[in-house]
Phi, psi and omega in degrees: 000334183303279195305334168275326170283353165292295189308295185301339174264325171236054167266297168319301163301346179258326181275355178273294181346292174299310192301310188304337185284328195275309179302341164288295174324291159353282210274340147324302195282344181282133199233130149278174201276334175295315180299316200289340156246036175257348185290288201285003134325314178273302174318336209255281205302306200293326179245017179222350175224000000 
């Protein structure tokens, strides 16, 4: 009984946990629409003309 009250106290704390690193990462990871098009813009000169 011990070890299902453990499990049951830090499962929930492992998924707040996991979700915050993933929703960071995400929101690190967000680009405005002016960088994505000055990117694809530097790719086009690099690679088309």
């Amino acid at each position: 009984m011990v070890m299902n009250n453990e499990i049951i106290i830090f499962t929930p704390i492992l998924v707040v946990f996991i979700g915050f690193i993933i929703f960071s990462i995400l929101k690190k990871r967000k680009r405005s629409a002016q960088s994505i098009y000055k990117l694809i813009d530097d790719l086009e000169k690099k690679y088309i003309y």
